[in-house]
Structures are given as structure tokens and as C-alpha cells.
C-alpha positions in Angstrom: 18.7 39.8 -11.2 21.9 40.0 -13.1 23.6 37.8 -11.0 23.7 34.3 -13.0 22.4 32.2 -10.1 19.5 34.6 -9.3 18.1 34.2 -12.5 18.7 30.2 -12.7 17.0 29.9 -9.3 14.0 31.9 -10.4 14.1 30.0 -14.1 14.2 26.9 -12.0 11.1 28.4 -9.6 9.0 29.6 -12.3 9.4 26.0 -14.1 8.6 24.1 -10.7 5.6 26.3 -10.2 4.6 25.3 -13.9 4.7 21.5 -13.2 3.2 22.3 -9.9 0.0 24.1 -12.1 -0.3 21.0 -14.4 0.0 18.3 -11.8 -2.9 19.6 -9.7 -5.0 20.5 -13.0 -4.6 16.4 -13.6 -5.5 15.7 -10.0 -8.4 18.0 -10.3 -9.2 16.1 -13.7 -8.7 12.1 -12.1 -11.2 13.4 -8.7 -14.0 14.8 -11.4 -13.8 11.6 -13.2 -14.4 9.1 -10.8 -17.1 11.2 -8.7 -19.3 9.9 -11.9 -18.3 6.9 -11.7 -19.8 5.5 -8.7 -19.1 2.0 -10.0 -15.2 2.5 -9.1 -16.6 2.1 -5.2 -18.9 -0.4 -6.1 -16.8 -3.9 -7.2 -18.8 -6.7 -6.9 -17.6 -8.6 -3.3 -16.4 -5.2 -1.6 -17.5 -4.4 1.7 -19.0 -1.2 0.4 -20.9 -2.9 -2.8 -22.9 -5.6 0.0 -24.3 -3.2 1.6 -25.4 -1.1 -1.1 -26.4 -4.0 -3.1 -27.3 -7.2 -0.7 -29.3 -7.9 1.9 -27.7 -9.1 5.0 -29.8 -11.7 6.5 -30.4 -14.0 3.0 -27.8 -12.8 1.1 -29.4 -12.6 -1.8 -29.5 -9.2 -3.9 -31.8 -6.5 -2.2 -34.1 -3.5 -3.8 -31.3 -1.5 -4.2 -29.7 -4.2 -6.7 -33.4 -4.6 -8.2 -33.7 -0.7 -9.1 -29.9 -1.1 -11.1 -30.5 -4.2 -12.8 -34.0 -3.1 -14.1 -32.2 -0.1 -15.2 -29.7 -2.2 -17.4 -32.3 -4.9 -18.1 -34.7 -1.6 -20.0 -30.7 -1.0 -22.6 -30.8 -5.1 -23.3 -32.9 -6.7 -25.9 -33.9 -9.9 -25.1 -36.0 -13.1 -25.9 -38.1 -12.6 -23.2 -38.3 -11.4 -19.6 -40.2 -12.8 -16.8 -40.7 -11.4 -12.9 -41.9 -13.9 -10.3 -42.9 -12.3 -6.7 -43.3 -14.2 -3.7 -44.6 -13.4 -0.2 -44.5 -15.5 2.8 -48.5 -16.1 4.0 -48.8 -14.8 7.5 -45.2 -14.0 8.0 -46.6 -11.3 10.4 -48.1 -14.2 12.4 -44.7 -16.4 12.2 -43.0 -13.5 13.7 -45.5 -12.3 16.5 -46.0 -16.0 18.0 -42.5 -17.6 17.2 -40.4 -14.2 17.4 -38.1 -12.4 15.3 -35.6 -15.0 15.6 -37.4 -17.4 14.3 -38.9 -15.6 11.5 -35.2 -14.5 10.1 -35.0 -18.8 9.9 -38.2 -18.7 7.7 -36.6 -15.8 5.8 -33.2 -18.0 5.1 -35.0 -20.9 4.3 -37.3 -19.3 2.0 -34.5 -17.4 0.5 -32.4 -21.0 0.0 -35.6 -22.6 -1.1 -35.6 -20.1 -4.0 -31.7 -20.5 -4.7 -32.1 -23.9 -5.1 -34.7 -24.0 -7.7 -33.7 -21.1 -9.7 -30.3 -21.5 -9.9 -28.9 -20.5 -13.1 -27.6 -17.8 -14.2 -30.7 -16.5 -16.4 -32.4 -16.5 -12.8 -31.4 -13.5 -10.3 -33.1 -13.3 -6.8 -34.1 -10.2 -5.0 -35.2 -9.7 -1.1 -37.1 -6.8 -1.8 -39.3 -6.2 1.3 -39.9 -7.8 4.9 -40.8 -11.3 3.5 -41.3 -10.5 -0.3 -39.2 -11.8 -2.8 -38.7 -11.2 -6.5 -36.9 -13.6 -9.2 -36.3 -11.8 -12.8 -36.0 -14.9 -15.4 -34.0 -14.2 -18.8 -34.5 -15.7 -21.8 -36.3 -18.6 -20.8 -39.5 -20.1 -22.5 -42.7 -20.0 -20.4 -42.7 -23.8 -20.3 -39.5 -23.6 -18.5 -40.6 -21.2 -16.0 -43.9 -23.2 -15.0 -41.8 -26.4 -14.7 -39.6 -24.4 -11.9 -42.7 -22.8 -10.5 -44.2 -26.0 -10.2 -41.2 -27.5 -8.6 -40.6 -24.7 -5.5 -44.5 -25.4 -5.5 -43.9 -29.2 -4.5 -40.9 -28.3 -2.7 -43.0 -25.7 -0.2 -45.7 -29.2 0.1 -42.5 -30.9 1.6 -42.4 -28.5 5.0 
């Protein structure tokens, strides 16, 4: 090792193998990091988040969205909070004498139906079984509510 270029090869080795160390202890930090944060996959529109998060046929949020958002909704304080389910009388019927085909076109329709009335953003609409469906309401007075309830109600006489 006395020869001058040995030891600035193996000063130059060591200090590679020393940035080496360090970079892979910050990759090894960055991959810990973002395997808890699940959200990173998840941006809202990716192919990924819609089929964690939506249902396929209606497009409208699915259970999966309904377990995260009740989640979030339990950290938020709010004015008040209001959870509407709806089921489609003798959908089982609908799809054994019309077919499945034609039950998915009840499904959409119901699922429109619902998007039309409640609308807004306080208003967030979940699929979250075979024909049930599930609208949480935010901040909204009760009087509100019945008026919309009233209005799918007259809507669903139209058909």
C-alpha cells in the first residue's frame, strides 16, 4: 500500500462504498414510508383508486369508499349527519323475469335517479350491496332532507 495510487484507489473505494451505504439506507427509508401510506396508490381518478373505491356498473362510490369515509366522517365535527338507505322492491324479481341485463338498467337508473336529486356536495352516494344504496347527508337541516326525500319520492311516481 505504499504506492501513492494504491492508497487513492482504495481512499476513493472506501468513500464510494460509503455513499453506496447511505444511498440505500435512504431507499430503504423512502420504501418504509410509502408502504404506510396507501393513499400515495390511491389518487382520486386512477385506475387503481376505481376499483378500490367505485363501483363499476353505477359509478357511484362503493362499500369500500363507505367504510373510509365513515372513518373520516367519526375525526369531523359537524352540524349534523344524516344516512338515507334505499333498496330496490323485488329487484330479485326484476332480475329473474327480465334478466340480468335488464336489472343492471334498473340499477343505473336508480343510481342517476339518486344523483339527480342529491346532488350537492354535502350529499355522497354509495352502491353498497346488490340493489341497496346509501346517501350520507352533511350539514343539512332535517327540513332540507324531507324536501329531497320527498322529491326522489315523486320522482320514483313518474316511472
Amino acid at each position: 500500500m505504499n504506492n501513492p495510487i494504491n492508497c487513492i484507489l482504495a481512499i476513493f473505494l472506501i468513500t464510494f462504498l460509503f455513499l453506496l451505504c447511505i444511498a440505500t439506507v435512504l431507499i430503504i427509508i423512502k420504501i418504509l414510508k410509502t408502504q404506510n401510506d396507501y393513499s400515495f396508490y390511491f389518487k382520486n381518478g386512477s385506475r387503481l383508486y376505481n376499483l378500490a373505491f367505485k363501483d363499476d356498473l353505477t359509478d357511484l362510490f362503493n362499500r369500500n369508499a363507505y367504510i373510509r369515509d365513515l372513518a373520516k366522517i367519526k375525526r369531523n365535527k359537524l352540524k349534523s349527519l344524516w344516512f338515507s338507505i334505499f333498496d330496490i322492491d323485488d329487484f330479485k324479481t326484476i332480475n329473474d323475469t327480465k334478466g340480468h341485463l335488464y336489472g343492471d338498467e334498473v340499477l343505473i337508473l336508480a343510481a342517476n335517479r339518486l344523483s339527480e336529486i342529491f346532488c350537492e356536495k354535502k350529499h355522497t352516494i354509495y352502491r353498497i350491496g346488490g340493489d341497496e344504496f346509501l346517501v350520507i347527508s352533511k350539514d343539512i337541516a332535517e327540513n332540507e332532507l324531507i324536501d329531497l326525500l320527498l322529491k326522489l319520492k315523486k320522482a320514483e311516481l313518474k316511472n
